[in-house]
One Martini backbone bead per residue (centre of mass of N, CA, C, O) as a GRO file, in nm:
protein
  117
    1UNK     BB    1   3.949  -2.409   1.055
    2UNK     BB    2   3.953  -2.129   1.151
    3UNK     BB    3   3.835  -1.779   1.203
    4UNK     BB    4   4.112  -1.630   1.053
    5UNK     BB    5   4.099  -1.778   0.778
    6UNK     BB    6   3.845  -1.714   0.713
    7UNK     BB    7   3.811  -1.475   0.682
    8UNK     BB    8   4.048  -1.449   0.452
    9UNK     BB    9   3.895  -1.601   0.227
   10UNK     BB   10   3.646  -1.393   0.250
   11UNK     BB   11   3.827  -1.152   0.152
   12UNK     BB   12   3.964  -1.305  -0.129
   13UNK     BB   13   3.648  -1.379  -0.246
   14UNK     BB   14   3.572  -1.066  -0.273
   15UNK     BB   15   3.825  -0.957  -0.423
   16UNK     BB   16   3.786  -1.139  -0.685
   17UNK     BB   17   3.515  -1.051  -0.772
   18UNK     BB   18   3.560  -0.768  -0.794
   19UNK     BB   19   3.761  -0.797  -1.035
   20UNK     BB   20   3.564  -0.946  -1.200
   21UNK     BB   21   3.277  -0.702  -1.123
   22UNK     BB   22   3.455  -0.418  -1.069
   23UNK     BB   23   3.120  -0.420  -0.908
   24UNK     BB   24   2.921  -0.488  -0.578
   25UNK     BB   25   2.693  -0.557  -0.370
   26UNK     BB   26   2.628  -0.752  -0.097
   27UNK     BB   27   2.399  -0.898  -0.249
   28UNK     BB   28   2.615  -1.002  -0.464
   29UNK     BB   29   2.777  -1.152  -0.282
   30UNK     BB   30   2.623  -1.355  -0.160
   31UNK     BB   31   2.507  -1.476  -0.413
   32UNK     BB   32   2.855  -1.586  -0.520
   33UNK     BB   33   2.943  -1.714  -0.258
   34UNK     BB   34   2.724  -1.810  -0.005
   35UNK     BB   35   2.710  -1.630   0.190
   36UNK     BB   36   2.630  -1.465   0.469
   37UNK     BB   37   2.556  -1.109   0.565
   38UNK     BB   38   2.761  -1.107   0.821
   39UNK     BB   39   3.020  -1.213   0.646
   40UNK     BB   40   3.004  -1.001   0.435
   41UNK     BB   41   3.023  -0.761   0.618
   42UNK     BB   42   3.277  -0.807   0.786
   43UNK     BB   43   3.454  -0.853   0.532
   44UNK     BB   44   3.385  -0.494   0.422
   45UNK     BB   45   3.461  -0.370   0.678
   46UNK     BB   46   3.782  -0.448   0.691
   47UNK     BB   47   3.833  -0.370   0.386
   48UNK     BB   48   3.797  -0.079   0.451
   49UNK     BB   49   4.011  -0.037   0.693
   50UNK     BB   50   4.258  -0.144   0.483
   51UNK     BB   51   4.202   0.006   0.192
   52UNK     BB   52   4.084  -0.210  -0.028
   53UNK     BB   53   3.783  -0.107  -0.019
   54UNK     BB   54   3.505   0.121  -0.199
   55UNK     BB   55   3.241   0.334  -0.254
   56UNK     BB   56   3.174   0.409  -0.563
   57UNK     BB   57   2.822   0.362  -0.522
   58UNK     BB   58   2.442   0.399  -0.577
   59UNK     BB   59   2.177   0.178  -0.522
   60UNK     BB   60   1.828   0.092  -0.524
   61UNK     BB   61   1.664  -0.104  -0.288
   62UNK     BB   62   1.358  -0.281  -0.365
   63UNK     BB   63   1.318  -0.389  -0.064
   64UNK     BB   64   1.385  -0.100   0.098
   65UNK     BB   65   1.214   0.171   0.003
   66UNK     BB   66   1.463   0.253  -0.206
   67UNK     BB   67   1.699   0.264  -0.083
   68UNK     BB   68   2.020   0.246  -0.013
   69UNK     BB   69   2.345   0.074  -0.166
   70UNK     BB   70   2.642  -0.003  -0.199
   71UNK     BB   71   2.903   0.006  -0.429
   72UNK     BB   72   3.167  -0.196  -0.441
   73UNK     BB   73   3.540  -0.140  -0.486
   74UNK     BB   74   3.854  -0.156  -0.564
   75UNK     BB   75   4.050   0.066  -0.386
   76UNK     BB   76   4.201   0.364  -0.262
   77UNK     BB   77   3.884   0.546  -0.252
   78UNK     BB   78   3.679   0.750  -0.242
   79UNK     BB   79   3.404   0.804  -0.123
   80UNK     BB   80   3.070   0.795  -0.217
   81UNK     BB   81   2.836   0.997  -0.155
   82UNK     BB   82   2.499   0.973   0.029
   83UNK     BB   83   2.242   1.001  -0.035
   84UNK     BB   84   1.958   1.122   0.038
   85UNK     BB   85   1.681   1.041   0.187
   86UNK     BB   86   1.371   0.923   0.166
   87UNK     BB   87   1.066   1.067   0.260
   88UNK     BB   88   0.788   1.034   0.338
   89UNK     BB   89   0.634   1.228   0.138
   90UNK     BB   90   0.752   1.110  -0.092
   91UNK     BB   91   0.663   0.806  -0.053
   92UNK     BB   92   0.342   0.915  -0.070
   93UNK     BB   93   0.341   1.049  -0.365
   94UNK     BB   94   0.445   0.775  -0.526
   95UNK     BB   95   0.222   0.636  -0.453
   96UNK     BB   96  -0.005   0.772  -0.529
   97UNK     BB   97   0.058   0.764  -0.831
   98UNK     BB   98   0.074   0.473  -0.861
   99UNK     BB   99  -0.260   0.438  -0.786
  100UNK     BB  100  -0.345   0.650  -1.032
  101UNK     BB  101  -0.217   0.453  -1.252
  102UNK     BB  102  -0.391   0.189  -1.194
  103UNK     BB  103  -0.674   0.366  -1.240
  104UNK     BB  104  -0.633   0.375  -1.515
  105UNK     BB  105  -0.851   0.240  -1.802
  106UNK     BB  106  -0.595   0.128  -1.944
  107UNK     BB  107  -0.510  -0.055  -1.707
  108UNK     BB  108  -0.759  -0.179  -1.541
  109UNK     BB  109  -0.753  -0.473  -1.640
  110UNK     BB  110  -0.425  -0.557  -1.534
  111UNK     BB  111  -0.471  -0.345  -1.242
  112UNK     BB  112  -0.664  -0.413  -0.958
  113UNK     BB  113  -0.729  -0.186  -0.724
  114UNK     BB  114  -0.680  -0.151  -0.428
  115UNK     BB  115  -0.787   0.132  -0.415
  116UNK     BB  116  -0.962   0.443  -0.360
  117UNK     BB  117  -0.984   0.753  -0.550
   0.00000   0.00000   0.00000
């Protein structure tokens, strides 16, 4: 099999997905089709080009510090705006508040805060 085939295979089995559940993030199609990330990536990106995927919504990916991820659905329509990033200052706001939950002494036992408040 060539490697114009795979693509196209790789391309409707992205478009099954799709159809078969709604919207999924591309981490969610690598994790059901079972291939790498850079091949689910350019074949997301043709399939964009092609407008034949658009991003639905946008939502939190929590291993890259909240970040956001599209959820792509099949259909030519208006992508959806992409969220502002969160900025340092929000990022260690959130931390610092996090780190004040764990000194909280009611929770104090289940989780022993890695710094000093």
């Amino acid at each position: 099999m060539n490697h114009g085939r795979r693509r196209i295979v790789t391309m409707l089995l992205i478009m099954d997905a799709l159809a078969e559940h709604t919207y999924m993030t591309k981490h969610d199609l690598v994790k059901k089709l079972g291939y790498a990330l850079g091949t689910v990536n350019f074949a997301l990106r043709e399939l964009r080009q092609s407008k034949s995927v658009h991003v639905s919504s946008w939502v939190r990916h929590l291993g890259r510090n909240g970040d956001y991820t599209p959820r792509f659905a099949l259909g030519d329509v208006i992508d959806a705006p992409r969220p502002p990033r969160i900025t340092a200052t929000e990022r260690q706001r959130r931390f610092r508040a996090a780190r004040r939950r764990m000194a909280d002494p009611m929770f104090g036992s289940l989780i022993a805060p890695r710094y000093r408040v």
